[in-house]
One Martini backbone bead per residue (centre of mass of N, CA, C, O) as a GRO file, in nm:
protein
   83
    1UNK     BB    1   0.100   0.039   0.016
    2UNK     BB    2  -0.023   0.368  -0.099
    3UNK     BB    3   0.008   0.726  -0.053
    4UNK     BB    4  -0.205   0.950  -0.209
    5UNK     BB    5  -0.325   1.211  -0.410
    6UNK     BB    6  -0.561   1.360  -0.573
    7UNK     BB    7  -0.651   1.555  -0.876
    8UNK     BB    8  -0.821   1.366  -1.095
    9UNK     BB    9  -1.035   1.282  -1.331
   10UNK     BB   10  -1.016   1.030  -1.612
   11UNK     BB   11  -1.165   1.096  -1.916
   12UNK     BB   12  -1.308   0.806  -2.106
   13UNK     BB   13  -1.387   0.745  -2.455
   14UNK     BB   14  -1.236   0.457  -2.460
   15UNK     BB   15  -1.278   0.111  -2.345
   16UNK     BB   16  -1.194  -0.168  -2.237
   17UNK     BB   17  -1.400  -0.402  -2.119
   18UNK     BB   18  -1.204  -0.505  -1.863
   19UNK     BB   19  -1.198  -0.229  -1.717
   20UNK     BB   20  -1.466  -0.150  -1.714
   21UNK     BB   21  -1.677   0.123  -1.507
   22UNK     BB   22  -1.471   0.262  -1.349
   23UNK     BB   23  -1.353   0.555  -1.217
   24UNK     BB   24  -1.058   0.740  -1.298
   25UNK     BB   25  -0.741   0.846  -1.128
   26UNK     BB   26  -0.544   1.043  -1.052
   27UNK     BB   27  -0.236   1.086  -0.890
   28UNK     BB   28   0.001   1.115  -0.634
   29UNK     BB   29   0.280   1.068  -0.484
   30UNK     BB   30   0.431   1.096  -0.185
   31UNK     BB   31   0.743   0.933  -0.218
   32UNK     BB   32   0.780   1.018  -0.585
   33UNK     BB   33   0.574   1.201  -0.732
   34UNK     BB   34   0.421   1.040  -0.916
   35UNK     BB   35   0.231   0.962  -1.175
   36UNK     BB   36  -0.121   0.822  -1.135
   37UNK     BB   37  -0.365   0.571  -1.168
   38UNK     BB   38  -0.703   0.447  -1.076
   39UNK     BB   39  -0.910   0.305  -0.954
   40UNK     BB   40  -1.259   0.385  -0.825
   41UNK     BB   41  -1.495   0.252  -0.619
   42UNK     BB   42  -1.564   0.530  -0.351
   43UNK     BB   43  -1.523   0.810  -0.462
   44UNK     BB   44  -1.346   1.042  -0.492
   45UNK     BB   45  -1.138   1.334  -0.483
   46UNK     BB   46  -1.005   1.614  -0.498
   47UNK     BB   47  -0.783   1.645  -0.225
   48UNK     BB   48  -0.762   1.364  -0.158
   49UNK     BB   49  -0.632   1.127   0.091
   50UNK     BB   50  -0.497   0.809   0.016
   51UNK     BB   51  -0.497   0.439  -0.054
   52UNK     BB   52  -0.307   0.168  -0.215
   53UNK     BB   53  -0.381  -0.110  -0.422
   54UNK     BB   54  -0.137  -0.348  -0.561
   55UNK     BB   55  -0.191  -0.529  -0.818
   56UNK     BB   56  -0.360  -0.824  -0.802
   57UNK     BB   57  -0.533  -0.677  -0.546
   58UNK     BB   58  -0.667  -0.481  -0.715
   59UNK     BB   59  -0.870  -0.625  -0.835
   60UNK     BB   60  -1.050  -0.683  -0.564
   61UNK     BB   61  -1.082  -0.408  -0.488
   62UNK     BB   62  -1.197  -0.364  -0.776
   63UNK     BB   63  -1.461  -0.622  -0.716
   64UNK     BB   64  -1.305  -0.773  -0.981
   65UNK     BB   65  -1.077  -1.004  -1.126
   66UNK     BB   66  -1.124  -0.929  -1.439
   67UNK     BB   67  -1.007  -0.714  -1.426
   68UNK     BB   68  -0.791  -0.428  -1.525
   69UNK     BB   69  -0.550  -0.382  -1.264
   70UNK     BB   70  -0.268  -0.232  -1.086
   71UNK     BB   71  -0.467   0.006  -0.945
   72UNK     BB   72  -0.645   0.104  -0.629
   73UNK     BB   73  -0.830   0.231  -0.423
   74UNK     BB   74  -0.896   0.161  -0.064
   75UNK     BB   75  -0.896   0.485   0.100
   76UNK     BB   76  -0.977   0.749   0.298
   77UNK     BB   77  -0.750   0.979   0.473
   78UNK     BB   78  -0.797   1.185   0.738
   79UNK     BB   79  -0.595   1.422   0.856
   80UNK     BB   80  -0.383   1.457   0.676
   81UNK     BB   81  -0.017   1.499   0.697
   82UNK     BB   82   0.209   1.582   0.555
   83UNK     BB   83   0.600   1.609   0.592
   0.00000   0.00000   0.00000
């Protein structure tokens, strides 16, 4: 798990099948300031800090294995302080 800042949604305008219909979110890295992309299954904003849940278990996180994706948010965390 990795905490990210969300920035915000990413509009597509046509995707595989197996990607499903959950909305994608650009993220940034807390730890290495990296521009990243997300499932969203939980709808977070702009400005949210959150966790995510990377690799295999992204799929589980977003609600089905046969999801095809590598990174999911998977909960928005309260009065977040970066350091």
């Amino acid at each position: 798990m990795e905490i990210h800042q969300v920035k915000q949604a990413l509009v597509l305008t046509s995707r595989l099948e197996d990607l499903g219909h959950l909305p994608i979110k650009v993220l940034k890295s807390l730890s290495t300031g990296a521009t990243l992309v997300a499932m969203d299954p939980i709808d977070v904003k702009p400005g949210d800090w959150v966790f995510t849940i990377a690799n295999s278990a992204a799929r589980d996180a977003a609600g089905d294995k046969r999801l095809l994706t590598d990174l999911t948010v998977g909960g928005i965390i309260d009065d977040w302080q970066p350091e």
